[in-house]
C-alpha positions as CSV (number, residue, x, y, z in Angstrom):
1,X,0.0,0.0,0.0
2,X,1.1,3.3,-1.0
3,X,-0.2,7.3,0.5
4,X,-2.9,7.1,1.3
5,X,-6.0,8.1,-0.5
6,X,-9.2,9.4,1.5
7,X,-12.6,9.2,-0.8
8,X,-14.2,12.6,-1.7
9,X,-10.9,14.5,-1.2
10,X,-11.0,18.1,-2.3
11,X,-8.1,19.8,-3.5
12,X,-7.5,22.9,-3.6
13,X,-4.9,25.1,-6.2
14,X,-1.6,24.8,-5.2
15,X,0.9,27.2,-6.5
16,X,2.5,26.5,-10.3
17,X,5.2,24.3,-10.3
18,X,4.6,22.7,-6.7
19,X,2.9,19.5,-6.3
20,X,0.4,19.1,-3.8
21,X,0.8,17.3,-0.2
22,X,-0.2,13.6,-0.3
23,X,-0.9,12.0,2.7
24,X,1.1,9.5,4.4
25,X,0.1,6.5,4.9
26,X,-1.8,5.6,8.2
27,X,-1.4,2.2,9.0
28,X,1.6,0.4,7.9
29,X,2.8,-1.7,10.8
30,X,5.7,-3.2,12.0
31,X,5.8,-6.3,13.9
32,X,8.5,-7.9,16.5
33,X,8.2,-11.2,17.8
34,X,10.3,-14.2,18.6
35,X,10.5,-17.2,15.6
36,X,12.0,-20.4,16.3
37,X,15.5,-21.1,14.7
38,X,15.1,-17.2,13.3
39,X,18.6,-15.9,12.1
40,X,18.9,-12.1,12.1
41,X,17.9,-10.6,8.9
42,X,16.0,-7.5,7.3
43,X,12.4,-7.0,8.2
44,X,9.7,-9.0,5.5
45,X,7.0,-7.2,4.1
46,X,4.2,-8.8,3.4
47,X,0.7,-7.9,2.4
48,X,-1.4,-11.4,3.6
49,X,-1.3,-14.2,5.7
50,X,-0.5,-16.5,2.6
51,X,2.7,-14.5,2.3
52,X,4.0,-14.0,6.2
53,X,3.5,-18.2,6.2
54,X,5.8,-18.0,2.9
55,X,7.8,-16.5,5.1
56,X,8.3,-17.6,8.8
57,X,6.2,-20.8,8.2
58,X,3.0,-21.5,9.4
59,X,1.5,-20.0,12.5
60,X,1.6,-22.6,15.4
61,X,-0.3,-22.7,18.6
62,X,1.8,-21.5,21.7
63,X,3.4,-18.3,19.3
64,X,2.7,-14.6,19.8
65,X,4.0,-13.1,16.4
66,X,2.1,-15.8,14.5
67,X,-1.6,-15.1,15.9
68,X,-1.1,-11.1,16.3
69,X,-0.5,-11.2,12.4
70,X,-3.0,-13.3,11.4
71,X,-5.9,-11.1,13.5
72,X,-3.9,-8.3,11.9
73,X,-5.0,-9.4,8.6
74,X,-8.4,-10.5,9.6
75,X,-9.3,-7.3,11.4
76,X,-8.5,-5.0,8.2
77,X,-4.8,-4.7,8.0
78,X,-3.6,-4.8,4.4
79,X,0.5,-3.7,5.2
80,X,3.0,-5.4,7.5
81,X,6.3,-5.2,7.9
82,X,7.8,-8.4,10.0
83,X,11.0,-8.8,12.1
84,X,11.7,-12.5,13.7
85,X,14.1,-12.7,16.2
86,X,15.6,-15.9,17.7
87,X,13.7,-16.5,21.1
88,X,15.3,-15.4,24.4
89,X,16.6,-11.8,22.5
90,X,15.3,-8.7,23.5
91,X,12.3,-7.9,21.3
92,X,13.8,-4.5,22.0
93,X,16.6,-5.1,19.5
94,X,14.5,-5.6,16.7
95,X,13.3,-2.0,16.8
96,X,16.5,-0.6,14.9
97,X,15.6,-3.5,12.0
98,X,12.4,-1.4,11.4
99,X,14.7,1.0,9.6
100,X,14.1,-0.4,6.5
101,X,11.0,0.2,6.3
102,X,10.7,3.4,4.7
103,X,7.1,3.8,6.2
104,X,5.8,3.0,9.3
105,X,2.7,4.1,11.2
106,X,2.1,0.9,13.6
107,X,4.4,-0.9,16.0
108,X,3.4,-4.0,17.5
109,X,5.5,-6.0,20.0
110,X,3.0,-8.7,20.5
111,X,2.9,-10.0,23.9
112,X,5.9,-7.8,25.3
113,X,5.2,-6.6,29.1
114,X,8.7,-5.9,29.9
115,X,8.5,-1.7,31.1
116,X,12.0,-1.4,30.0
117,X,11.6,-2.9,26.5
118,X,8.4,-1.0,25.4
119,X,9.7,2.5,26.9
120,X,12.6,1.8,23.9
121,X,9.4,0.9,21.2
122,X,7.6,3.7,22.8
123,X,10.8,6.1,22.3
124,X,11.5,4.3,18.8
125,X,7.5,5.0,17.9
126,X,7.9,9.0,18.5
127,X,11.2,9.1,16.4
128,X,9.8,7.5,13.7
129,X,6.2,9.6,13.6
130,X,4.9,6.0,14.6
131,X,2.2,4.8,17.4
132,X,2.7,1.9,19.3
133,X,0.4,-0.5,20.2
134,X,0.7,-2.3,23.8
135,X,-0.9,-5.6,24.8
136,X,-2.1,-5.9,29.0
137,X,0.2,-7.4,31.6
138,X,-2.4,-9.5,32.7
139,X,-5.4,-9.7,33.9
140,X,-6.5,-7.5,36.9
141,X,-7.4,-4.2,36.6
142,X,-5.3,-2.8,39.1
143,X,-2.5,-4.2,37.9
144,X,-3.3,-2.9,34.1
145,X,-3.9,0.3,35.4
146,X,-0.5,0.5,37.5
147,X,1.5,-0.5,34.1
148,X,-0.1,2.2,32.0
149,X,1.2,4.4,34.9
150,X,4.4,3.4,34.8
151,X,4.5,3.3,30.8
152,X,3.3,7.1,30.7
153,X,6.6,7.9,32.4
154,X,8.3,7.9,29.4
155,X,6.2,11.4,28.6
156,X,5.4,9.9,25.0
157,X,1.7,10.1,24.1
158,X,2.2,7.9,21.1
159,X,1.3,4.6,22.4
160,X,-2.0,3.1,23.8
161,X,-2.4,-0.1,25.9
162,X,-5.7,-2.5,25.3
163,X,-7.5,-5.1,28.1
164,X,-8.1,-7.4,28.9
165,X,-6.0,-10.1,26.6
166,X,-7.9,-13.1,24.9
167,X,-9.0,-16.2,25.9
168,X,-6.0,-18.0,26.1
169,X,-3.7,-15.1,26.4
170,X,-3.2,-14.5,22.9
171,X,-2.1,-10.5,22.6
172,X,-4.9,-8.4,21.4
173,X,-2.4,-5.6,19.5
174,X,-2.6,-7.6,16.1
175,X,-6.2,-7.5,16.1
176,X,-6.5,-3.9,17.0
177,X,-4.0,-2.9,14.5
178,X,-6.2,-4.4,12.2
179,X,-9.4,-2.0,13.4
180,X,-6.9,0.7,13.3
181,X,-6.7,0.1,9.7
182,X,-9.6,-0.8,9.0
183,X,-11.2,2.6,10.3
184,X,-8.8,4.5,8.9
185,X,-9.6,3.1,5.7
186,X,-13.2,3.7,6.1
187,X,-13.7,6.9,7.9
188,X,-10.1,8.7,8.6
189,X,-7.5,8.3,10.9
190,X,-9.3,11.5,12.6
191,X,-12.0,8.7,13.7
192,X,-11.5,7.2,16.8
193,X,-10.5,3.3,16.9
194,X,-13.4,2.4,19.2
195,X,-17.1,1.8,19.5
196,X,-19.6,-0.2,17.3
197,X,-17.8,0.1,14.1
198,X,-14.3,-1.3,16.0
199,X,-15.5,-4.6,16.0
200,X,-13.1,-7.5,16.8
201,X,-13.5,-10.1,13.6
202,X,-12.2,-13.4,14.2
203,X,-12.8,-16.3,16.6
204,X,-11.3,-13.8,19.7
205,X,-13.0,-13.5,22.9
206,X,-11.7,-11.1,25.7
207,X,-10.1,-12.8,28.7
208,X,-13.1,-11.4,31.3
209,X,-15.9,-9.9,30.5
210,X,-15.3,-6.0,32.0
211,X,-18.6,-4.4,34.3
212,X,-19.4,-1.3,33.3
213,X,-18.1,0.0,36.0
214,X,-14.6,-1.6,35.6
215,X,-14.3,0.2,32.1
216,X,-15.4,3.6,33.5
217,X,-12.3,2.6,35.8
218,X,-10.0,1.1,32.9
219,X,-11.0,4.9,31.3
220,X,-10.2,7.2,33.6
221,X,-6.2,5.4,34.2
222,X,-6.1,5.5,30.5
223,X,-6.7,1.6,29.7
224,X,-8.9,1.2,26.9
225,X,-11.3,-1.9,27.0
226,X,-11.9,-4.4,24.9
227,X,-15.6,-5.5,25.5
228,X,-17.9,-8.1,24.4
229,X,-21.7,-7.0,24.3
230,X,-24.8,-9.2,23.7
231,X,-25.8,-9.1,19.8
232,X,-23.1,-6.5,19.0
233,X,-19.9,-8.8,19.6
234,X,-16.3,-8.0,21.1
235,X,-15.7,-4.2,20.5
236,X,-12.6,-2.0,21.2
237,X,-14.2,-0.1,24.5
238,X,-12.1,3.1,24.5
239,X,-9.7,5.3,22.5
240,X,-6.9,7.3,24.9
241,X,-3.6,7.1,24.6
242,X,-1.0,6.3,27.8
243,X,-1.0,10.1,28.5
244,X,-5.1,10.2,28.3
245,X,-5.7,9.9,32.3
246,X,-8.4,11.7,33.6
247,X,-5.9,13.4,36.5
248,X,-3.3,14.5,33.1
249,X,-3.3,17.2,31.3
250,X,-1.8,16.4,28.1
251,X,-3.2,17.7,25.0
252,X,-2.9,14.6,23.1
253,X,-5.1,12.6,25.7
254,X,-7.3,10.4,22.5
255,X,-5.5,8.7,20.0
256,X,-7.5,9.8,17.1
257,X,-6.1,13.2,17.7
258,X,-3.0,12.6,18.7
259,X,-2.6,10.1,15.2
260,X,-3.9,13.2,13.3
261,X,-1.2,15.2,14.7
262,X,0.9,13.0,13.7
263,X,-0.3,12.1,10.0
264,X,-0.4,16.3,9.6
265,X,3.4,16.5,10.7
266,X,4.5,14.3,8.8
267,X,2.4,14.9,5.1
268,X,3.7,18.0,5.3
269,X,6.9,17.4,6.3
270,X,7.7,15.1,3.5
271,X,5.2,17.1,0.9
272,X,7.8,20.5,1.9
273,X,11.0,18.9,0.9
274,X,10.9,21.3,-2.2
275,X,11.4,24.3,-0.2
276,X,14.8,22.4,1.2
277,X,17.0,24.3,-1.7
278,X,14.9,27.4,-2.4
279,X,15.8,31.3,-1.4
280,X,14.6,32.1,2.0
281,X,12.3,34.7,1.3
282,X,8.3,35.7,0.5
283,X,8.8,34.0,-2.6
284,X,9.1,30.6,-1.1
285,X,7.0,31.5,1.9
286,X,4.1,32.1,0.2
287,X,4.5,29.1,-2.1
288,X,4.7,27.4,1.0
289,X,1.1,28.8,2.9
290,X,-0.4,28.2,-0.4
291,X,0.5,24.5,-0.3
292,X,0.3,23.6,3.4
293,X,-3.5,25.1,2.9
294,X,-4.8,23.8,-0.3
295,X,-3.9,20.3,2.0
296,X,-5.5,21.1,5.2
297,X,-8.5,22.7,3.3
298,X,-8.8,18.9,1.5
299,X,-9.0,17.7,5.2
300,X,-11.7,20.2,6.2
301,X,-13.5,19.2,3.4
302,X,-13.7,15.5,4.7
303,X,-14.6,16.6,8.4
304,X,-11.3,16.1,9.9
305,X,-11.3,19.2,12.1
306,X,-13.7,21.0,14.5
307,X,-15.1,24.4,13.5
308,X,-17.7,25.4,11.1
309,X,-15.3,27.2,8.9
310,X,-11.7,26.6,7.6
311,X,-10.6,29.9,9.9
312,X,-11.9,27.7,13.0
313,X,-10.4,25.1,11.6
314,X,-6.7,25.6,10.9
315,X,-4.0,28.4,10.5
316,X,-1.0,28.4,8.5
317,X,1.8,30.9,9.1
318,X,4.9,31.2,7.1
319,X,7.1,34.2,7.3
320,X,8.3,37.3,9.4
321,X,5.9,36.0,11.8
322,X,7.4,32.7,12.3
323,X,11.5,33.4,11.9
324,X,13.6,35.9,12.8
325,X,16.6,37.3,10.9
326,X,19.0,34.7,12.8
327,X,16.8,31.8,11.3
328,X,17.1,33.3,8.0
329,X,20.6,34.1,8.5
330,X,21.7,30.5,9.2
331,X,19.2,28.6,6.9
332,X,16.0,27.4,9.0
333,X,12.4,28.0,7.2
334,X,9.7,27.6,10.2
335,X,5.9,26.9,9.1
336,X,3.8,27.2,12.0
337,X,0.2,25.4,11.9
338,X,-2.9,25.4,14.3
339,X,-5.3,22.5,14.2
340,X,-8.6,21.9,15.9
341,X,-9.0,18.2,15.8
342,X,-12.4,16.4,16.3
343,X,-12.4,14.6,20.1
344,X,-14.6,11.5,20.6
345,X,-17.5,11.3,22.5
346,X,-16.9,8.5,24.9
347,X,-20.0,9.5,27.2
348,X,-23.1,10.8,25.8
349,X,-24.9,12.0,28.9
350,X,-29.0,12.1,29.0
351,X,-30.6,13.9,31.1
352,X,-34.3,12.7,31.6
353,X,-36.9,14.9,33.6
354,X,-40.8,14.4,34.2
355,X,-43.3,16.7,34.1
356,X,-46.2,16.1,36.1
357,X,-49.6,17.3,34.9
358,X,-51.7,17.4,37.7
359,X,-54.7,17.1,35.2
360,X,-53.3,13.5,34.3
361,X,-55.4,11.1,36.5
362,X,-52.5,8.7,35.8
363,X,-49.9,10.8,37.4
């Protein structure tokens, strides 16, 4: 899979001579996991099941890699890029193999609890514009909600942890990589992960079935649910990222916004590269507004920002407004850009009243 492509996208002129921003693609995803008798080698890419079995064999009972790509694939995912390590090695040093991969929006370390470990995916994820995806250290709730704790420590809001595991223990991050894609696909990566359309496909089954008042708990520490609901099936329960807590302030608390952020930066950092070699000056600046809006006016279009119009939308600012003579000076062109992503609505709150007509003899 290539950039990419959003239906209905509207694009407006870009300046002669400059071609417009593409968008990155959303949910190409790497995978580390431990393969028997696995030598060290470059990451695979495959595109199916038939062709990660072509690769590392066939998935056996017992495995973590083999399942997580498999629901991958079954949940929506279309893109993978694999690294099999010999068991007993640090899934941690399998990050760096990931280089190869010249695009990478997912990163799954299926099964991987270790703190120490993920804080290095976590810190890999951010370098590389990517967001990780974290399977539960078990099965209690205080426990789960202890680890996201400790994960959130690394000050990285590009990660998100799901619960409870599978029957069985399988890892749930494949699958949910798969929804990511999936709904990303369908609706945006502005469209939160979660809810009635993030349904688990698949012969999966969470571990325990979660109260409701276990996932308003699992919520509020950041832990997003996974949920199985009488004649709706298992459903990915919640969409926050490891910095989402309801006692944090972070500004990239949901994951749909804080993916969007991401997908923004780096479109437009790779769609800007022209400006790399050109004079410093209005010229090029205004070139350079002109481009970055006709793209975030294509988003607008689709609904991927709050406000009514695009000056509620977004800003773009490109000039003496955004460097100063020393920037110029030594060769550093600053765009500064203003978003106002959508948030999800995890609680829709009613609020019921009666009105009693004493002229009701019912009432």
């Amino acid at each position: 899979m290539g950039e990419i492509e959003y239906p209905g996208v509207y694009v407006e002129e870009v300046p002669l001579g400059v071609a417009p921003i593409a968008g990155v693609e959303t949910s190409t995803t790497g995978f580390i996991g431990a393969v028997e008798n696995a030598e060290p080698r470059a990451p695979m890419h495959v595109r199916s099941l038939v062709e990660f079995e072509r690769a590392f064999g066939r998935v056996e009972a017992g495995s973590e890699l083999g399942p997580a790509v498999t629901r991958f694939f079954e949940n929506g995912g279309s893109d993978a890029w694999v690294v099999g390590l010999p068991d007993g090695v640090p899934l941690s040093d399998g990050l760096e193999c990931l280089d190869a991969a010249e695009t990478l929006s997912l990163l799954c370390l299926p099964g991987e609890t270790n703190i120490e470990v993920l804080s290095a995916a976590i810190e890999y994820a951010e370098r590389r514009r990517a967001f990780a995806l974290i399977d539960p250290s078990g099965t209690e709730v205080a426990d789960v909600c202890a680890y996201v704790e400790a994960l959130a420590q690394s000050r990285s809001a590009n990660a998100a942890v799901y619960f409870p595991p599978f029957e069985g223990g399988d890892p749930p991050s494949g699958a949910v990589a798969g929804v990511y894609a999936r709904i990303d696909r369908e609706r945006g990566v502005w469209k939160a992960p979660a809810g009635e359309e993030a349904s688990l496909r698949g012969e999966v089954a969470p571990a325990i079935d979660l109260s409701d008042a276990e996932s308003s708990r699992l919520n509020s520490a950041a832990v997003n649910a996974i949920r199985r609901f009488p004649g709706k099936g298992v459903l990915v329960w919640g969409a926050r990222t490891i910095q989402g807590a309801e006692q944090g302030g972070s500004e990239w608390k949901y994951v749909p916004v804080r993916r969007l952020g991401l997908y923004v930066e780096h479109s437009i950092d790779r769609g800007t590269q022209w400006a790399v070699s050109e004079p410093n000056d209005e010229s090029t600046w205004a070139k350079l507004r002109q481009q970055v809006t006709a793209f975030l006016t294509g988003l607008f279009r689709m609904g991927a920002f709050a406000g009514r119009t695009p000056a509620e939308s977004y800003f773009v600012h490109c000039g003496d407004d955004t460097m100063t003579q020393d920037d110029i000076d030594n060769g550093r062109l600053n765009i500064v850009i203003g978003i106002a992503p959508l948030k999800p609505a995890e609680f829709v709150i009613l609020r019921i009243g009666q009105w009693r007509d004493k002229s009701d003899p019912f009432l």
